[in-house]
N, C-alpha and C positions, 0 to 999 in steps of 0.2 A: 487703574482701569479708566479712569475720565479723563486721564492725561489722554491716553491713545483716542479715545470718541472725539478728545477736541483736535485731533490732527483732522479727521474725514470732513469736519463742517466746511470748510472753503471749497473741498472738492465738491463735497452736498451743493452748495450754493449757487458754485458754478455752473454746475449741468443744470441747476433749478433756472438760474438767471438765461441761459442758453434755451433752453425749453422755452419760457416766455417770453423771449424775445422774438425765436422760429414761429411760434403763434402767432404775436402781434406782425409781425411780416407777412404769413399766411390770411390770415385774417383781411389784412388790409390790400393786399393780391386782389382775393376773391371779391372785393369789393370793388375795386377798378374794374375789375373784370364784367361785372354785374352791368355795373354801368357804360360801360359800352369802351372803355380807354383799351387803345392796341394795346402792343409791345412796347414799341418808344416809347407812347404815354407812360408807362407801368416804369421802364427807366428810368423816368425823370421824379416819377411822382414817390417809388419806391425807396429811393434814398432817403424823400424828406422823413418818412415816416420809422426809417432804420434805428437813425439816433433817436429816434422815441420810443423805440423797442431796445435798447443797449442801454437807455440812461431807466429803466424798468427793468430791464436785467439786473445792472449792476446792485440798484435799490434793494430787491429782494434779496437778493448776495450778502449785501450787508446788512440785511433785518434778520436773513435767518443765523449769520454770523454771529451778529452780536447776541439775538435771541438764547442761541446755544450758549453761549459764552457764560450774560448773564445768567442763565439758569445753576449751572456746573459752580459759578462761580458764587451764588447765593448757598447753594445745597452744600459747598464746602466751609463757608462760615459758618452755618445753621451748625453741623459737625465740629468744628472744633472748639464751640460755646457751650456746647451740650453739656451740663455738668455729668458729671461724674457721679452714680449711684455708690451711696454709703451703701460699705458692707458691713452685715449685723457683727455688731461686738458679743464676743461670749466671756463672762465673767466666770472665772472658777475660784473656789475658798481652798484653804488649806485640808480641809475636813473631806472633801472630794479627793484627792490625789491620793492619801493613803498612808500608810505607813509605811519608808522604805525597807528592804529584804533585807534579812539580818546575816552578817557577817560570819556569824559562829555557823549558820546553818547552809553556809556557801559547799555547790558541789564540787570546788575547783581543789584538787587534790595537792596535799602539805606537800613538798618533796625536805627533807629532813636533812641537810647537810654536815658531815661531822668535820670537827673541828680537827686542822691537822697538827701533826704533834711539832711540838719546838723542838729546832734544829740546834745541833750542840755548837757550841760555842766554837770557831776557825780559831786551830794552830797554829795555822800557817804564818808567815812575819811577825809572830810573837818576840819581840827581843829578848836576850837571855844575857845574863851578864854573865863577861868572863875578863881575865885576869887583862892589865895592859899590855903586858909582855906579847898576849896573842891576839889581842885587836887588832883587824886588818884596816888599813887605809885605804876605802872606799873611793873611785877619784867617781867627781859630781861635774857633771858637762854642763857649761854655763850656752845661755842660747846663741853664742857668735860661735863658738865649737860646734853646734847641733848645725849651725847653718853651713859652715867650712862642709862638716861630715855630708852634708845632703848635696856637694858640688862632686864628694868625690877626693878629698884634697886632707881631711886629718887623719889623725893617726890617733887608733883607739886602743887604750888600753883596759884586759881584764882587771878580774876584781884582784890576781895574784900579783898583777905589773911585766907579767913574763912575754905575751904576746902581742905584738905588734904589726897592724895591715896597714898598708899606705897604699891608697889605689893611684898608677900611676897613671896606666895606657886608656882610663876611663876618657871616654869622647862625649862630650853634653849634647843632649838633643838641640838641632836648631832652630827646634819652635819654642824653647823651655825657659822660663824667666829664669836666670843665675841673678842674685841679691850681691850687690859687690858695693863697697866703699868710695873705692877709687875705678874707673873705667879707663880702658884703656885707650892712650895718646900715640898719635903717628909720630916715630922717631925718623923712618927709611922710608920714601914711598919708592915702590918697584918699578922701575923705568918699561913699559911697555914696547915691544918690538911690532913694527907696523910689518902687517905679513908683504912680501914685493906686489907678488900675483894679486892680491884684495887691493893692493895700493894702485896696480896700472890698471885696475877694471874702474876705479875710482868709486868705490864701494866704502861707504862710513858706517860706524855703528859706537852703541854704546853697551859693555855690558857690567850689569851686576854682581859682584862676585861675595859669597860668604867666605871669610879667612877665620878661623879657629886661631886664636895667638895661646900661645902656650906661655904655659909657667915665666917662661924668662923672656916672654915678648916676642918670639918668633913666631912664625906660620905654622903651623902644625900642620894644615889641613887648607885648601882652596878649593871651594865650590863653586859652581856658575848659580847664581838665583835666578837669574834674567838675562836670559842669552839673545845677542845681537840680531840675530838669525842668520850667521855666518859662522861657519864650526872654525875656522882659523881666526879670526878675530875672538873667539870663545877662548881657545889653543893660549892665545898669544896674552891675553889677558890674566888668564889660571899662571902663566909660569913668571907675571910680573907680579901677581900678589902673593907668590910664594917668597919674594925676595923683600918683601915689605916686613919692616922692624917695630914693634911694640914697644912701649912700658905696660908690665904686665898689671892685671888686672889685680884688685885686692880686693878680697871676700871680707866679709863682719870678723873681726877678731885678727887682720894683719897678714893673712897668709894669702899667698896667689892662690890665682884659679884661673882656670881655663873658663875662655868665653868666646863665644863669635860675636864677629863685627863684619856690618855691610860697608862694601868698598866697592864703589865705582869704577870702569875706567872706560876713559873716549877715545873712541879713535875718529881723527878728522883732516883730510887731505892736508887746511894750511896749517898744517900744526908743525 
């Protein structure tokens, strides 16, 4: 609140300072006047006595200025020295508080839980012995087999030995980590054919292609990943990396697997 009161004091002072200066000017008017000085006179005489009405202006300006100032500015020291009244301390004994509520005579209601019965002992995988003649040979999948099996690429046998899956035509996804030993190496790269009509418009591009190499290093499979943005430079790309030759890939444990590989290919006027 005295922040804002001390914004209006310059403006108070001024119109104060203004007021008494229109005075001392009137004042001193009516005085030439009295005595007998025209208009010119009053011209000439009125100026001297202006600056003695402005330099009393401006004086009370800065007395009621500061006046204000200092006031606001004492009353807010007085305020922040002001101690602080102690508040009364109240002292209680133990003898006061009481004895706390006794537990045995709580209204909060038992709920009574029974105990539930023991469950009989699992049969299940119990071993039993039986003679060697008819022990069967269990086969135990070591974890390079479990990783072969998760591409798609072993061959699992029952607990009799009788039957056998081998997934052949499985295709791996091409966002999917395959875990491989050995990755596969460019034996053949596929000679690309530059299409005529992209060649005489003089159109270049490059595009990306995913090849799938199969079991024995061949293509299996040509994808565009990143196409040129010319569908016959796309065309002309897909049917050179179908002709591209592998050493195939090798999973944990020695067996191939199928894997994709990103393959480039440019096409470029001086080429």
């Amino acid at each position: 609140m005295n922040n804002n009161i001390n914004i209006f004091f310059p403006v108070a002072g001024t119109l104060v300072g203004l007021i008494i200066a229109w005075l001392v000017v009137t004042i001193q008017a009516r005085e030439y006047s009295s005595m007998g000085f025209g208009v010119k006179q009053s011209k000439v005489l009125i100026p001297l006595h202006l600056k003695k009405g402005m330099l009393i202006s401006l004086t009370a300006m800065m007395v009621l200025v500061l006046g204000g100032l200092s006031y606001f500015a004492v009353n807010a020291y007085i305020e922040a020295h002001r101690p602080i009244p102690d508040a009364p301390m109240v002292r209680i004994t133990y003898s006061q508080l009481g004895a706390p509520p006794s537990l045995s005579s709580s209204n909060v209601e038992q709920v009574q839980v029974a105990s539930a019965a023991v469950a009989a002992a699992p049969t299940m995988g119990v071993p039993k012995p039986v003679a060697d003649d008819k022990a069967v040979d269990e086969a135990a999948y070591t974890q390079s087999e479990l990783g072969a099996m998760s591409a798609g690429l072993a061959t699992t046998e029952g607990a009799s030995g009788a039957s056998n899956l081998q997934v052949e035509d499985l295709v791996p996804d091409r966002q999917a980590f395959v875990a491989v030993d050995k990755a596969p190496e460019i034996i053949k790269a596929g000679q690309a054919v530059y299409p005529d009509i992209v060649k005489k418009a003089g159109i270049e591009g490059k595009v990306y292609l995913q090849l799938l190499v199969d079991f024995d290093g061949h293509i299996k499979m040509a994808v565009v990943a990143k196409s040129s943005g010319n569908v016959s430079l796309d065309e002309a790309a897909v049917e050179a990396g179908k002709q591209c030759i592998f050493t195939p890939a090798i999973a944990p444990g020695g067996k191939p697997v199928r894997v994709w590989v990103m393959w480039p290919v440019t096409f470029k006027l001086n080429q």
